[in-house]
N, C-alpha and C positions, 0 to 999 in steps of 0.2 A: 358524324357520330364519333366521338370521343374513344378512344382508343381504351380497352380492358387493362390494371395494374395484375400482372398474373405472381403467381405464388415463387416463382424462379426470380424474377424482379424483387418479389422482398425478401428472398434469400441471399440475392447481389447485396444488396444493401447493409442486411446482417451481418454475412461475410464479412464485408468490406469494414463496416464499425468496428468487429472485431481484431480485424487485423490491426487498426490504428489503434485499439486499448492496448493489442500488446505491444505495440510499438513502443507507445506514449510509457508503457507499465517499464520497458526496458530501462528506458532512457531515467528514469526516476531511481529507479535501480541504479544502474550504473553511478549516480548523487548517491544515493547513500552509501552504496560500496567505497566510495571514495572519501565523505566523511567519516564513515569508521575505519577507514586505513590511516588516515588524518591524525583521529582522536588517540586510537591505539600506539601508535607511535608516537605521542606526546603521553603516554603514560594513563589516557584516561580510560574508562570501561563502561561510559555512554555516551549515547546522543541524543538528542529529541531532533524528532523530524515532524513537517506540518507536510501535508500533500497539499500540494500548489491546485488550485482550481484550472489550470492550465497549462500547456507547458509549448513555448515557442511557437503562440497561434496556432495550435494542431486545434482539431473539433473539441467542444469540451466533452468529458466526462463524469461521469458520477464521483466526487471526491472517495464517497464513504466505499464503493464498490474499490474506487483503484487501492486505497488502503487498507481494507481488509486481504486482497488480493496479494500484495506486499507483504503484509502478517505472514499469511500463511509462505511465503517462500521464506520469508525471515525465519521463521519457524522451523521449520525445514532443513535448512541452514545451521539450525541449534543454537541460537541465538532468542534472549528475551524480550519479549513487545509488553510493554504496558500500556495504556491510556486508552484511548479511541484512535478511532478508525483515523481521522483527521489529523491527530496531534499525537503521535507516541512515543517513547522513550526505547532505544534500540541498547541491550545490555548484554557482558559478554562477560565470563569469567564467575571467580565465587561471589566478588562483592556483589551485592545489591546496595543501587541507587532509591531509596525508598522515598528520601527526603524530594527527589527532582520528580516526582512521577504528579503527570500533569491532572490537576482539578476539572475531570467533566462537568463539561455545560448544561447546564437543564436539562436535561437526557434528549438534547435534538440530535445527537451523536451515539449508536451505541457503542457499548465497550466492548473491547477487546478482549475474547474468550479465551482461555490458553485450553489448547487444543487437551483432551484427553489420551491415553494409549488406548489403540485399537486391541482390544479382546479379538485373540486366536484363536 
């Protein structure tokens, strides 16, 4: 008889995807943190970034969840996202880049929400 999958088993499991999103979420990080120290010191005050569907053979993950998740630390950060989840434009200072800000696709991507202030 075939051995029971019990609830601690798919808890391992969860755990464990977990730990590799944020792993995988650092390391993507760490990329952009470095193209905006890049760009800013050559004078610019964007970038657009794509979330790579993978990153160095790690398991995949959901693009649009590791992007959104990025937003909001970018956000956070006090720093501007435009576009979608997949494809956005990371902005810093007064200017705005209006003209660069990328054209969503068929809405198979959603857009990137800017967060509201939390009522006290």
């Amino acid at each position: 008889m075939a051995e029971r999958f019990t609830a601690d088993q798919a808890l391992d499991i969860s755990l464990s995807r977990h730990a590799s999103f944020e792993k995988t979420m650092a390391i993507i990080r760490n990329s952009i943190d470095n193209q905006i120290k890049d760009a800013a010191m050559v004078g610019k005050q964007s970038i657009t970034v794509i979330i790579p569907r993978n990153i160095f053979g790690r398991d995949s993950f959901d693009p649009i969840e590791m992007g959104r998740a990025l937003a909001e630390q970018l956000f956070a950060d006090k720093f501007d996202v435009s576009g979608t989840y997949t494809r956005f434009i990371i902005s810093w200072g007064r200017k705005r880049i209006d003209t660069l800000r990328p054209k969503p696709k068929q809405q198979q991507q959603p857009i990137i929400k800017v967060p509201t202030p939390r009522k006290k």
